[in-house]
N, C-alpha and C positions, 0 to 999 in steps of 0.2 A: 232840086227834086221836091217836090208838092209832100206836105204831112202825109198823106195818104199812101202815097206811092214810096215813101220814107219808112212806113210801118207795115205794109205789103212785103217790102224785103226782107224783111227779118220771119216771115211766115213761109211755110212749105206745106208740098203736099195738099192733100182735097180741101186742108180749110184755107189755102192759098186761093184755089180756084173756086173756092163757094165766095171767100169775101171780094173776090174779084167781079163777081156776079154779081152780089148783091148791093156793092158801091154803085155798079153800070144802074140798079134800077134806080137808085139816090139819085142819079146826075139825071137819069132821063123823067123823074118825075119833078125837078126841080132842078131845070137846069143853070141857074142864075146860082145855087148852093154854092160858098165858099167853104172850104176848108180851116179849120180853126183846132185848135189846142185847148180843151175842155177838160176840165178835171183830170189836168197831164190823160188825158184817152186823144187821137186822133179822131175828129167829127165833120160834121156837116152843119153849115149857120145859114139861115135864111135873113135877111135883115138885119144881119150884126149878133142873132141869138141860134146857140148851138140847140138843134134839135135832135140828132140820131148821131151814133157812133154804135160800131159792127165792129169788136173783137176777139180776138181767140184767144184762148186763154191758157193753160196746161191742162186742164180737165173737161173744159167745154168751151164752147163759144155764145155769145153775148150780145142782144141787144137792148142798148142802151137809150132812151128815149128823153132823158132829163127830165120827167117827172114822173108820177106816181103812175101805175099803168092803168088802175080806176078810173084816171082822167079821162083816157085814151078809149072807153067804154067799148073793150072787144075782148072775146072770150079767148085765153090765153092757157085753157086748162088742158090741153094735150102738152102742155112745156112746165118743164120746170122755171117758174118765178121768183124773183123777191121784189119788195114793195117797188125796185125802182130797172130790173133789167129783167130780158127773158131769156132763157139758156136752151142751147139748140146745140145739133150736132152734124157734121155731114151727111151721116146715118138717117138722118131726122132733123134737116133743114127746115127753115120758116120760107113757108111758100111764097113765092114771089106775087101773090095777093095780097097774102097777111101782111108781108114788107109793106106792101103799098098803101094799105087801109095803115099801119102803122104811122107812115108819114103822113099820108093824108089829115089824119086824127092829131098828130101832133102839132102841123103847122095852123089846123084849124084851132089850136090853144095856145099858140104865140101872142 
């Protein structure tokens, strides 16, 4: 069983089905991404380096970018922030553009 689909199990319910979604757009916008074990989080590596990992957490769920999100220069103020993840909810998912601008801007700072 793949990290991914290892850490899928242990989740239920709509934030089972939004991280299900939101991994499919990871693999279709970089399909070459290997899965890897980052900061013990389940993620996504493009050339050996972890760029995104999408988890849920007890209170919200989480996207993780491995760097500051100033790098990533996209306005993230409809979400609650800290300097290094952005928090989201099924109620109030990160749109499957923001995802995508999100990866796009990260792998463009690998």
């Amino acid at each position: 069983m793949s990290l991914i689909a290892e850490y899928l199990s242990t989740v239920s319910g709509p934030e089972h089905d939004l991280l299900e979604h939101m991994y499919s757009i990871v693999r279709a916008e970089v399909p070459d991404a290997t899965e890897v074990l980052s900061y013990n989080m389940p993620a996504f590596a493009h050339k050996g380096k972890a760029f995104i990992s999408i988890l849920s957490n007890k209170n919200f769920m989480s996207v993780y970018p491995f760097c500051g999100l100033q790098r990533l220069d996209i306005d993230f103020s409809d979400y609650e922030c800290t300097t290094g993840s952005i928090h989201f909810s099924p109620n109030h998912p990160i749109s499957d553009e923001l995802l995508r601008r999100i990866i796009r801007a990260r792998l463009a700072n690998l």
